[in-house]
Structure formats: structure tokens, C-alpha cells
N, C-alpha and C positions, 0 to 999 in steps of 0.2 A: 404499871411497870413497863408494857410494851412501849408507850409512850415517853417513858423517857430514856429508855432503851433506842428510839428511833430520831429522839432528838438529839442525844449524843452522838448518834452516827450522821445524822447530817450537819450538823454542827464540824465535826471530824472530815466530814466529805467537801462541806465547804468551805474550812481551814485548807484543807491539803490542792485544792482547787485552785487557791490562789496561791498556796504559794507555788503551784507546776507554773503559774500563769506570770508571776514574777523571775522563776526562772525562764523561762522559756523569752521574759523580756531580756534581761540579763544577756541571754545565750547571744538575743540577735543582735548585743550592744558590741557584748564581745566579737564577733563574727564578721559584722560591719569593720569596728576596727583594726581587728587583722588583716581583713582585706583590705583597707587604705594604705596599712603598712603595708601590703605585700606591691602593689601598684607604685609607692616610693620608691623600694627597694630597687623593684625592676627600672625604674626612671634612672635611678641612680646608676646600676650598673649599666645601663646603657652609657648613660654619659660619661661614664668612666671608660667603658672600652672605645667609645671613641675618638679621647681624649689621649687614651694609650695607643693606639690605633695611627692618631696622626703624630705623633711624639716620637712613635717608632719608625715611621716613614724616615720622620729629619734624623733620628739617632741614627738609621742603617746609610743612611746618606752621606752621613759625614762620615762614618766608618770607612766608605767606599772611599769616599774620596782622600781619606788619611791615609788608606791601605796603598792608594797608587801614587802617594807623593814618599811611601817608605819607600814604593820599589822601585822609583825611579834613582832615589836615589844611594838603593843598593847597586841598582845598575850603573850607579855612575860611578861606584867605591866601591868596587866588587872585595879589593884586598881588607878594606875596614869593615867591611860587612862580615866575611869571614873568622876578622878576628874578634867582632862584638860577640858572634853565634858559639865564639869555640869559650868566650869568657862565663857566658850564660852557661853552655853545658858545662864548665866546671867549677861553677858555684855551686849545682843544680848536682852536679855529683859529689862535692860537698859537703853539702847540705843531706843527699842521704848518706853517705857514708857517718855520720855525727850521729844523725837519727840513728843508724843500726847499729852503733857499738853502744848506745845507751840503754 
């Protein structure tokens, strides 16, 4: 009886042996390939902020430069400039006065 007692336990020890040993392949498949993702990832957002990076350069450039062809030419229509700013602020008061009786 010790005997088959002792074969059913190694039989049990060498079942469970292989499968730690099929996990443990598994773990380093998975492991592996998360780390490939994560190496994408990072490639990817690099290229993205760079891409935003120099996109933002031209975007604030032209900002810049739309912003001194307004004011040049508020400064050349100071009277129409005044009257565009007093049209907005009473749209813009308006527009909350509507909002707050509703």
C-alpha cells in the first residue's frame, strides 16, 4: 500500500511540476509581451509630443502674428474698434440676462 501510496504522490508531484513549469512559460510569454507593448507605447507618445510640440510652435506663431494685425488695425479704427467691443459686451450681457430669467 506504501507503494502505491508513494506513486500517487509522485505521479501528483510530477503532474503539478509541469504544469508550474507551463505557467511559468506562459507568465514569461505574457511578460515579454507587455513589455513590447509598453516600448510601442512609449515610441508612440513620443512621436506624438513631438508632433504636438512642433504643431504648437506654428499654431502660437500664427496666433502671434493674427493678434498684431488685429491691433494694428484697432489702432488704425480706434472709433470701430470701440463700437465692435461695446456690440460684444451687449450680446454677452444678453445672453446672460436670458440665461438668468430662465
Amino acid at each position: 500500500m506504501a507503494t502505491n501510496v508513494s506513486k500517487a504522490r509522485d505521479a501528483v508531484e510530477g503532474d503539478l511540476e509541469s504544469q508550474i513549469a507551463a505557467l511559468r512559460k506562459e507568465l514569461t510569454g505574457i511578460t515579454q509581451s507587455l513589455s513590447d507593448q509598453g516600448y510601442d507605447l512609449l515610441d508612440q507618445a513620443n512621436s506624438t509630443y513631438d508632433t504636438v510640440k512642433k504643431h504648437g510652435r506654428k499654431a502660437a506663431r500664427y496666433v502671434g502674428e493674427e493678434a498684431q494685425v488685429v491691433a494694428d488695425k484697432a489702432k488704425e479704427n480706434p472709433l470701430v474698434t470701440v463700437a465692435v467691443i461695446s456690440a460684444i459686451a451687449g450680446i454677452g450681457l444678453l445672453a446672460g440676462l436670458s440665461a438668468y430669467r430662465r
